[in-house]
C-alpha positions as CSV (number, residue, x, y, z in Angstrom):
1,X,1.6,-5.1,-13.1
2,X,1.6,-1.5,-12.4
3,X,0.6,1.5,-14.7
4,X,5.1,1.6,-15.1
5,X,5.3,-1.4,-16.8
6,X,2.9,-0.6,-19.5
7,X,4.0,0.2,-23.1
8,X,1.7,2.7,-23.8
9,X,2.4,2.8,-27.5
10,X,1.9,-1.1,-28.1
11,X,-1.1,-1.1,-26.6
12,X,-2.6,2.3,-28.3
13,X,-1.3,1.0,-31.3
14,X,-3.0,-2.3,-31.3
15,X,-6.3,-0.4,-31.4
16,X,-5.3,2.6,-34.0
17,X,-3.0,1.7,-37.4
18,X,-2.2,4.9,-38.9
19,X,-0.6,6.9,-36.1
20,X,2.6,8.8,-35.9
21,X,4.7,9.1,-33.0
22,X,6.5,13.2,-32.2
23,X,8.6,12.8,-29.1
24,X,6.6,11.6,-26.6
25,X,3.4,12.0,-28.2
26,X,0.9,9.3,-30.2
27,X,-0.9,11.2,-32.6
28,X,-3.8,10.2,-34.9
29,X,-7.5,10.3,-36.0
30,X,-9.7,9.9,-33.4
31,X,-11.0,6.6,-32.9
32,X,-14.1,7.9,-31.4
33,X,-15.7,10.5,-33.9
34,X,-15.4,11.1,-37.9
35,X,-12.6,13.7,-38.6
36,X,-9.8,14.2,-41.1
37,X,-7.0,16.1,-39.1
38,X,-5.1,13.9,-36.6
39,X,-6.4,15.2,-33.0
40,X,-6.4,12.5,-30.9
41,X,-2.7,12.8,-28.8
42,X,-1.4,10.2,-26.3
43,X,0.9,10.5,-23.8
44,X,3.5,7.6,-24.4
45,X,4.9,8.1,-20.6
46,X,1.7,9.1,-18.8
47,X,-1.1,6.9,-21.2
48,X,-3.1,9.7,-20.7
49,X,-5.0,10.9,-23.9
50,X,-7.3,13.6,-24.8
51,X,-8.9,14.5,-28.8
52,X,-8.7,18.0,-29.3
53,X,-11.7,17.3,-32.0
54,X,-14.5,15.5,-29.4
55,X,-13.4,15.8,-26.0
56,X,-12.8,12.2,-25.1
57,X,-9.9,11.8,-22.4
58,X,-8.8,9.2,-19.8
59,X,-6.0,7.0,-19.5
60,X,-5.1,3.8,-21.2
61,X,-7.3,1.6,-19.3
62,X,-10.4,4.1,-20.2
63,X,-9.1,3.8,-23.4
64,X,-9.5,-0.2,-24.0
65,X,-12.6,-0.3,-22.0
66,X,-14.4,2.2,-24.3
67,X,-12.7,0.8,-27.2
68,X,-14.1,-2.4,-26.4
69,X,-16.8,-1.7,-24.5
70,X,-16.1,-3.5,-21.2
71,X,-15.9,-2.0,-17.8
72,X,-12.1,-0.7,-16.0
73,X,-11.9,-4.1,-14.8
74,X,-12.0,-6.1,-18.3
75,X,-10.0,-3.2,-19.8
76,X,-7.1,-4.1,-16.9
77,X,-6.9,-7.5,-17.8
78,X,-6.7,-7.1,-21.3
79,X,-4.0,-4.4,-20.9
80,X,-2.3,-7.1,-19.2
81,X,-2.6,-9.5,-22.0
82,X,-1.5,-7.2,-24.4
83,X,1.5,-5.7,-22.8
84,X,3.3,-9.2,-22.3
């Protein structure tokens, strides 16, 4: 599997329930900080996201590591899983 076969919003959604999707954007709370206004963004064709609120960015495998606190490795392997 390469980074072109992922479905970047099944596998940001599987972390994050309330989220809204504007073109090619996935927009929500942050997952990583306490805030009320939706400033985390996604890129649905890159999987590159960034949180105007905190700071955090990366890609979707940065994403799932931090979320679940594994290394790039894990994270590719459960993107993997996920994406099927």
């Amino acid at each position: 599997m390469n980074y072109e076969n992922i479905d970047y919003g099944r596998i940001y959604s599987y972390y994050i329930e309330d989220y809204k999707i504007r073109g090619n954007e996935f927009i929500c709370l942050c997952p990583f900080h306490d805030e009320g206004t939706s400033s985390f963004n996604a890129n649905l064709e890159t999987g590159v996201y960034h949180c105007f609120g905190c700071g955090a960015k990366g890609n979707v495998v940065t994403f799932v590591a931090e979320m679940e606190n594994i290394n790039n490795k894990e994270a590719w392997k459960k993107i993997e899983r996920l994406n099927r």
